[in-house]
C-alpha positions as CSV (number, residue, x, y, z in Angstrom):
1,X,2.4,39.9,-98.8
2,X,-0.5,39.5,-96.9
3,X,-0.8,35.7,-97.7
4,X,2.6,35.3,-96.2
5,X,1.7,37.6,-92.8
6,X,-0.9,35.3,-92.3
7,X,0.4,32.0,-93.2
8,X,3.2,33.0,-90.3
9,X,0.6,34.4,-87.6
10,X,-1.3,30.6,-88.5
11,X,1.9,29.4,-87.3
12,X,3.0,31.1,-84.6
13,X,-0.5,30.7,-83.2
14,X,-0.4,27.0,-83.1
15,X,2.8,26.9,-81.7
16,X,1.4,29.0,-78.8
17,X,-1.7,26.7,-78.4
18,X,0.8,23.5,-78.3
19,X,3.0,25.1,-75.7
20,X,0.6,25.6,-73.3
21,X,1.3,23.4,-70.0
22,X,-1.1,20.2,-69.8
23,X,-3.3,20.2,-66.1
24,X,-2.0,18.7,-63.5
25,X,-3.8,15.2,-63.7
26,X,-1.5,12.3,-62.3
27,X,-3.3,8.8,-62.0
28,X,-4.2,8.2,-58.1
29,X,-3.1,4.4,-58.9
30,X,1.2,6.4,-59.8
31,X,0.3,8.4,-56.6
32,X,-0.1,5.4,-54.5
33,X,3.0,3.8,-55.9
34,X,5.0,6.3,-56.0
35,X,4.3,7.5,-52.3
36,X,3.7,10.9,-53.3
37,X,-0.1,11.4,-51.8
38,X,-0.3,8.8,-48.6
39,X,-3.9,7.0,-48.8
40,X,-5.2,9.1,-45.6
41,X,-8.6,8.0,-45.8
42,X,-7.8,4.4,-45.7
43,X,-5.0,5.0,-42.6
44,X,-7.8,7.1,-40.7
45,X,-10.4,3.9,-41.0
46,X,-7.8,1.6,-40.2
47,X,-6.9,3.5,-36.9
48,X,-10.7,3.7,-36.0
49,X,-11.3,0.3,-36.2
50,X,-8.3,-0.4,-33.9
51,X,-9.6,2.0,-31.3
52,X,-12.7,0.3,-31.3
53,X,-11.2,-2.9,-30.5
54,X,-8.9,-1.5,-27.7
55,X,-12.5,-0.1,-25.9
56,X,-14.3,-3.8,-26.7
57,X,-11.5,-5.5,-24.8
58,X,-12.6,-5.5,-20.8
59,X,-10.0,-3.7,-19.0
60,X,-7.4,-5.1,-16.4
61,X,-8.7,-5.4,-12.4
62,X,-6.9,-6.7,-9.5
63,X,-9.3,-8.1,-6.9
64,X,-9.9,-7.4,-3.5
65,X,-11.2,-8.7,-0.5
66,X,-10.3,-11.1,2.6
67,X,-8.5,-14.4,2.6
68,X,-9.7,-16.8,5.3
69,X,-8.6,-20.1,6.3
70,X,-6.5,-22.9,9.1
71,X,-2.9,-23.9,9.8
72,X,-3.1,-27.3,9.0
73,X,0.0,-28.0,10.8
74,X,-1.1,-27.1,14.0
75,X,-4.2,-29.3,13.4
76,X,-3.0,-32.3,11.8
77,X,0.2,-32.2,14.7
78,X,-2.2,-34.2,16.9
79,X,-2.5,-37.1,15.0
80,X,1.4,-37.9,15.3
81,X,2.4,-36.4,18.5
82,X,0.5,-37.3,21.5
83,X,1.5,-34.7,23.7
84,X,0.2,-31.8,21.5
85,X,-3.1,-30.4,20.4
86,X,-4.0,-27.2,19.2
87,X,-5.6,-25.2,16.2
88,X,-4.7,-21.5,14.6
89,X,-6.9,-19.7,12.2
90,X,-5.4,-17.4,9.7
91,X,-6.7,-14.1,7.4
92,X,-5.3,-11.4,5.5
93,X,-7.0,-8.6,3.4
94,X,-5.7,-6.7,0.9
95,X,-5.1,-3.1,1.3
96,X,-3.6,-1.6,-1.8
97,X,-1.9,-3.9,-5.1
98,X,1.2,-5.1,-2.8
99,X,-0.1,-4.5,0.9
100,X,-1.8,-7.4,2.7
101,X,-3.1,-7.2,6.5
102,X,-2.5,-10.1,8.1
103,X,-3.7,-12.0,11.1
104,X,-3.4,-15.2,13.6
105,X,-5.0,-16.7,16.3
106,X,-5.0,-19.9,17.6
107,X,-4.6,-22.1,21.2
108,X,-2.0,-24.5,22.0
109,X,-2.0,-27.2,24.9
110,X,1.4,-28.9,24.4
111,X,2.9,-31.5,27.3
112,X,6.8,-30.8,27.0
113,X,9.0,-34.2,28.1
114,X,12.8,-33.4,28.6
115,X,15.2,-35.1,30.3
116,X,15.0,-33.6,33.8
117,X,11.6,-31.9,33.3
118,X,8.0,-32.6,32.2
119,X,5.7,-29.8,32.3
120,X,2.1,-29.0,30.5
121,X,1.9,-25.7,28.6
122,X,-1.7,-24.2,27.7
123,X,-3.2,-20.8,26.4
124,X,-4.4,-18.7,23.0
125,X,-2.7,-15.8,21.4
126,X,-2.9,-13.7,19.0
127,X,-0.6,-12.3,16.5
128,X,-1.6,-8.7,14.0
129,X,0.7,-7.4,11.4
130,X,1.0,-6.7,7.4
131,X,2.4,-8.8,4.5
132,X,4.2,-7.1,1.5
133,X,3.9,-9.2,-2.0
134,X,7.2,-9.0,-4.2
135,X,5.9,-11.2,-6.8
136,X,4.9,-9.6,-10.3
137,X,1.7,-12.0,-11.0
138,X,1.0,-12.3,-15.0
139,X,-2.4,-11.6,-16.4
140,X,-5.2,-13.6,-13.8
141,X,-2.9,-14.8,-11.4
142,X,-3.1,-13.9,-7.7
143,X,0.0,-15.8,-6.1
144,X,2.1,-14.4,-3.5
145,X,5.7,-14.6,-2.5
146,X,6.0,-12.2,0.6
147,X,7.3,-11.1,3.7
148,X,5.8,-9.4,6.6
149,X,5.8,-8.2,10.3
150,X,3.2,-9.6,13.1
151,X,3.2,-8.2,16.6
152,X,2.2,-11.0,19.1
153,X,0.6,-11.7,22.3
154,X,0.1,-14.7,24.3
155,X,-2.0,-15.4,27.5
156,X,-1.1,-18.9,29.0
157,X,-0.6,-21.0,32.3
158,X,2.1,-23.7,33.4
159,X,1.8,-27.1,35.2
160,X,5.1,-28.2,36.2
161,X,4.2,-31.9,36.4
162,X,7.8,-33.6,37.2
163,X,11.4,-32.7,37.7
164,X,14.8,-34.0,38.0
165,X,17.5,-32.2,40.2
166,X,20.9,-31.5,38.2
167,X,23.7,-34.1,39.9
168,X,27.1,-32.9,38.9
169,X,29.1,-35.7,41.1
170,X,27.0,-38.7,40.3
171,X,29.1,-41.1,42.5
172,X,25.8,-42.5,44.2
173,X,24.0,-42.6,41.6
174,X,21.1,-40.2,39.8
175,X,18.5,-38.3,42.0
176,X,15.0,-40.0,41.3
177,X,12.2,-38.2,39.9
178,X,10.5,-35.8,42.0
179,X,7.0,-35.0,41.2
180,X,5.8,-31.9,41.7
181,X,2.0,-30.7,39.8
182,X,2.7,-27.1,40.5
183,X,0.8,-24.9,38.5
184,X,1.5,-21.0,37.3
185,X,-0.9,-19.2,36.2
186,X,-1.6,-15.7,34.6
187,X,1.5,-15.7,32.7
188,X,1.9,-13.6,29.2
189,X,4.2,-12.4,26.8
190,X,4.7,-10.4,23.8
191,X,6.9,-10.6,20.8
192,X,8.4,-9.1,17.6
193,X,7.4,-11.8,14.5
194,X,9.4,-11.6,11.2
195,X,7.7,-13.8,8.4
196,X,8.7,-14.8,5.0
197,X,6.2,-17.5,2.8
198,X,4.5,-18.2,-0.1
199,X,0.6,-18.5,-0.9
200,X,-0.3,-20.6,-4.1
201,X,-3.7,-20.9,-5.9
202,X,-4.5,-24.2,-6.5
203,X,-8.0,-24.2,-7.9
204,X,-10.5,-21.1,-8.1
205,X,-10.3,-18.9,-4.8
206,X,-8.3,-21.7,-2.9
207,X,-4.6,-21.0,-1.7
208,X,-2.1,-23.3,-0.2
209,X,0.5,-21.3,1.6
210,X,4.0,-22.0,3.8
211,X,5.2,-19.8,6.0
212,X,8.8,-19.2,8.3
213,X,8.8,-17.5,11.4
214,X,11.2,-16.3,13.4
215,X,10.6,-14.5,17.0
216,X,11.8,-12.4,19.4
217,X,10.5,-11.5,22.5
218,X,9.4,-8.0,23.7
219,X,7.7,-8.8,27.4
220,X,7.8,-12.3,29.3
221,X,6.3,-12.7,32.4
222,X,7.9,-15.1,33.7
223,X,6.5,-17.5,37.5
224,X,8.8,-18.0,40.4
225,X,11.2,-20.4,40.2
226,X,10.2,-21.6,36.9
227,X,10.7,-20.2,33.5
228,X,8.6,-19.7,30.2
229,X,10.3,-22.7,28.2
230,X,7.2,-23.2,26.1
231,X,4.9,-20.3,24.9
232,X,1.4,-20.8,22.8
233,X,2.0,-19.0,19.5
234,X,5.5,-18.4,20.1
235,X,6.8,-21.8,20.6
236,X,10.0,-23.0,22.4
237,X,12.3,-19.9,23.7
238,X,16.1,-20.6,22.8
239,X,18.4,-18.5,24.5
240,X,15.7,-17.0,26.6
241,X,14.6,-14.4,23.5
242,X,14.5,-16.3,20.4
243,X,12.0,-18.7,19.0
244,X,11.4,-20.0,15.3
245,X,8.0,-21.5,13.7
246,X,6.5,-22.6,11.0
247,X,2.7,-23.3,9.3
248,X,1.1,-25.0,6.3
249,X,-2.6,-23.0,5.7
250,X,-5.4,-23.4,3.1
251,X,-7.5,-20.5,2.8
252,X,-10.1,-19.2,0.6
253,X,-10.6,-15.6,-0.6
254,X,-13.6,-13.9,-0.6
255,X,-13.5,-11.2,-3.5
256,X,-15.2,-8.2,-2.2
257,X,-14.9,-5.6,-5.2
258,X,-12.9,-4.9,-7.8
259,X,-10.2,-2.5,-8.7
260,X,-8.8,-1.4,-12.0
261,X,-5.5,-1.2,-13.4
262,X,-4.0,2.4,-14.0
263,X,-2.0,2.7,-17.5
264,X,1.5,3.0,-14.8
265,X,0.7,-0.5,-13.1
């Protein structure tokens, strides 16, 4: 009896010791594979190492400073018209990423020959305003397409050097050619200067740039018995009010410090 008690309490006792659950062991290499445990420590390296690439790169700057430079135009004018010299100097300098402040000044002497008059234009004037730059530049590039404002004031003179008087019944004949060598002086005027161009860089720091003007006048004061049909800086009036001009510059910018790029631009 007792023999039998114990050969069952030998049994039941190994089936207890076989049921027991095994320990939770599951090779990393199934873990990996299987997606159950993500390889954090690896991910966590990776991202450091990405980080510290991102702070090694030098961050983004737009540069800043003043643009300097001529209207060649204005100066090269004289070597195919006769009647005209003059010279204009141009500058801008850059407020903020798409603001420019913008200048001119120059002097003209122009002879004007038309068919009943022939008088001598000189003076200087100077024109003030901003620029606004709607181009998005890529990475290094500095070109602008813009458009801009300039307020403008000219001091000048008049030499009305020969005239001819309007015949509306030429039966006998056209009225000669009267001279005259009148001269006005003290004259001015102001006017209202809407511009649209384009400055390219062509090689480090130097920018080729086109410009089109177009004018309206504010103030003209005007001799007796003559009229302003000619002013420096504003060129020919049309219509008494309205004037249009152009210019061809090379300029060179002067970087005075650098700004750099927020995250947002």
């Amino acid at each position: 009896m007792l023999k039998y008690i114990f050969s069952c309490f030998l049994v039941l006792f190994m089936f207890l010791v076989q049921a027991q659950p095994l320990p939770n062991k599951i090779p990393s290499k199934n873990i990996q594979n299987e997606g159950i445990i993500p390889d954090a420590p690896k991910q966590v390296s990776q991202k450091i190492v990405e980080e510290k690439k991102m702070d090694s790169l030098p961050p983004k700057t737009n540069r800043y400073g003043l643009r300097a430079g001529i209207d060649l135009y204005k100066l090269t004018r004289g070597l195919y018209d006769s009647n005209y010299t003059g010279i204009e100097f141009v500058g801008d300098y850059r407020l903020t990423k798409k603001y420019y402040l913008a200048a001119e000044i120059g002097n003209e002497n122009k002879t004007t020959d038309d068919e009943r008059l022939n008088f001598n234009t000189k003076g200087s004037y100077l024109k003030v305003g901003f620029d606004y730059n709607g181009y998005e530049n890529w990475l290094n590039m500095e070109n602008i397409i813009s458009i801009g404002l300039r307020y403008g004031a000219s001091t000048f003179s008049q030499e009305l050097n020969s005239y001819k008087i309007y015949n509306a019944n030429p039966y006998f004949g056209e009225v000669p050619v009267l001279v005259s060598g009148e001269k006005f002086n003290g004259l001015s005027a102001s006017w209202i200067e809407v511009v649209a161009g384009v400055k390219a860089k062509v090689i480090n720091n130097v920018y080729l740039g086109f410009s089109l003007r177009l004018n309206r006048l504010v103030s003209n004061h005007k001799p007796t018995n003559f009229d302003n049909l000619y002013i420096p800086g504003f060129n020919r009036t049309y219509n008494g009010d309205f004037g249009v001009g152009v210019n061809y510059t090379i300029t060179y910018f002067i970087p005075l410090y650098k700004k750099k790029l927020s995250p947002k631009e």
